[in-house]
Structure formats: structure tokens, C-alpha cells
N, C-alpha and C positions, 0 to 999 in steps of 0.2 A: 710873396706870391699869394694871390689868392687860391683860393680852395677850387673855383673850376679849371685855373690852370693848372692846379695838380691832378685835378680827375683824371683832366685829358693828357696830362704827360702818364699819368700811370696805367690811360689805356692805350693809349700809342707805345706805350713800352709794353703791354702783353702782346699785345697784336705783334709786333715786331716777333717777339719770342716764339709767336703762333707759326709766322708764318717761316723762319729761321728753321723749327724743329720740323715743321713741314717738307718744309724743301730737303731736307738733309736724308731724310727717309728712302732709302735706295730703289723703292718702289716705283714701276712706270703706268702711267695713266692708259698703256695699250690695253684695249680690253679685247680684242680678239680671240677669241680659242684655237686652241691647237688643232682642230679638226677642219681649219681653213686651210693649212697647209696643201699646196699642190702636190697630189701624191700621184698625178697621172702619168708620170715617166718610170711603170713599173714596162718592164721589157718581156713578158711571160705569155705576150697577147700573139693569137694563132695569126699568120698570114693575111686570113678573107676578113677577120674583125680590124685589124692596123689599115688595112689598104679602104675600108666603109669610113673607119672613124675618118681616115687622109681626104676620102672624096666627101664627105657631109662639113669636113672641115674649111675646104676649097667654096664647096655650091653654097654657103650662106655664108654671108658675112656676118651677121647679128650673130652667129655663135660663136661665144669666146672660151668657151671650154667645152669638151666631152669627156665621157666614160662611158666605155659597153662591155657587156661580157657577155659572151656567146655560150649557149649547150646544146648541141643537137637542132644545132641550123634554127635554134633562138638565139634573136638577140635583145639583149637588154639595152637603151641607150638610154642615158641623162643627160641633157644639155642646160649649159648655162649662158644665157642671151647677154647682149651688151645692155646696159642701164636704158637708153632710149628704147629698148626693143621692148624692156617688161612687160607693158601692160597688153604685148602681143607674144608672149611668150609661149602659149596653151595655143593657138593657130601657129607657131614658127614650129611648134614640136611635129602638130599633126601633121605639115609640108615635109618635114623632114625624115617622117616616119611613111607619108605617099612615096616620097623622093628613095627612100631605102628599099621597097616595095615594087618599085617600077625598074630600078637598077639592078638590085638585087633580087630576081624571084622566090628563088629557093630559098633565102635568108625570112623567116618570121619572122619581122621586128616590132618590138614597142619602144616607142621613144616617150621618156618624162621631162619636162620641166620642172620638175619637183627634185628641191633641192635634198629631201631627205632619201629619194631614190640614190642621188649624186653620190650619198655619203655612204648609203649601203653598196652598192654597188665597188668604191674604192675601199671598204672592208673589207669586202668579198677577197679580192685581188691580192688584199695586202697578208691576207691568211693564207692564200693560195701562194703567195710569195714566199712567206715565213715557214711556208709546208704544216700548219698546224690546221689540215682539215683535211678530212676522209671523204672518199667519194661521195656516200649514203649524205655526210653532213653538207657534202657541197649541193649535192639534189635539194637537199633538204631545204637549204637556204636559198636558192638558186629560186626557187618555189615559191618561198616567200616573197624573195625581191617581186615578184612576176604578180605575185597576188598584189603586193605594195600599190602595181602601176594599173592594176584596176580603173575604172573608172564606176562609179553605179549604175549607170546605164545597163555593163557587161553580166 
């Protein structure tokens, strides 16, 4: 044999070993985080916020998910659009939060497309679930969320 048919069996035999010890590694390529997880079937939510999220959920089709938390006739909403709606997401939120508005009077609502409201707002819930928050810390936070969905304008 010559010498570059042994190079190449000897790197066709690493690479074989490469890709052998590769595959075997019980590791999976999903890179999602745990904070994708759908946590919106907590059951803790008052009447008037279940029955808003049920008709915001009916009058647009482009939303494929919500969360809101209501305090003292605020409501917080996050909504998350279908893929083709994206680049109109920021106009579906404002419709949506007209639409809560016009149905709903007495309810002050902000509605975000902003997925990091999404996420606080399912925190919020899931400590109010677990019981591991005190009114003063729910205010507290409740507060925060509210300032979150700011825009500069306000």
C-alpha cells in the first residue's frame, strides 16, 4: 500500500471513531428552554379575566396564545400571534386592546406583544399558584409587569 492510501484509511478510521463516539453521547440537539413550556392552563384565573381571555381568543384568529392577570379592574394581556402575523403584531396587540376597551369598559387593559411580558406575567401566576407570594409582593410585581408594558411615549 502506499503511503496516501494509508493516510486516508487512517483518517477515514478517525473520523469513523469521531463520529461513533458522537452519536453515542446521550445528548439531544433540542435547544429549547424550559420556559417555552405552555403554562397557561393554570385554573386560579377570576370569572371576567377567563370569559376576556375566551372572547379575545374567539375575535382574532392571528392569536395563538394569551395570558392576562387582572388587579383591581386592570388587566394585563400578552399575546402571542401566529408566524405570518409577526411583522403585524404591535397593530394586532393595539386591536386587541381597542377590542377589550370597547367590550369591556370598566376593565383597563394593556395588552403586549412582547414576549418577555408573556413570561412574567406566567411567573406571576405560577407563584400565585405555588402560594409563594404575599399581597404587598403581588402589588409589587403586578406594578412592575405594568411599568414592563410601558411604551415611551407614556
Amino acid at each position: 500500500m502506499s503511503r496516501s492510501n494509508i493516510k486516508k484509511l487512517i483518517v477515514l478510521q478517525i473520523l469513523l471513531l469521531l463520529i461513533m463516539f458522537g452519536c453515542t453521547n446521550n445528548q439531544t440537539l433540542d435547544s429549547s428552554p424550559n420556559e417555552q413550556l405552555n403554562i397557561q392552563y393554570i385554573s386560579h384565573t377570576n370569572e371576567k379575566e377567563h370569559q376576556i381571555n375566551q372572547s379575545v381568543n374567539q375575535y382574532f384568529d392571528e392569536v395563538v396564545d394569551l395570558t392576562s392577570i387582572t388587579y383591581n379592574n386592570e388587566m394585563i394581556m400578552a399575546i402571542k400571534v401566529d408566524q405570518l402575523s409577526q411583522f403585524n403584531e404591535q397593530k394586532i396587540a393595539k386591536e386587541v386592546e381597542s377590542y377589550i376597551k370597547d367590550s369591556y369598559p370598566k376593565i383597563k387593559a394593556k395588552v403586549s406583544s412582547d414576549y418577555k411580558i408573556f413570561l412574567e406575567i406566567n411567573r406571576l401566576k405560577d407563584k400565585i399558584t405555588n402560594q409563594d407570594l404575599a399581597k404587598t409582593d403581588f402589588n409589587k410585581e403586578f406594578k412592575q409587569i405594568k411599568e414592563l408594558t410601558k411604551t415611551p411615549k407614556e
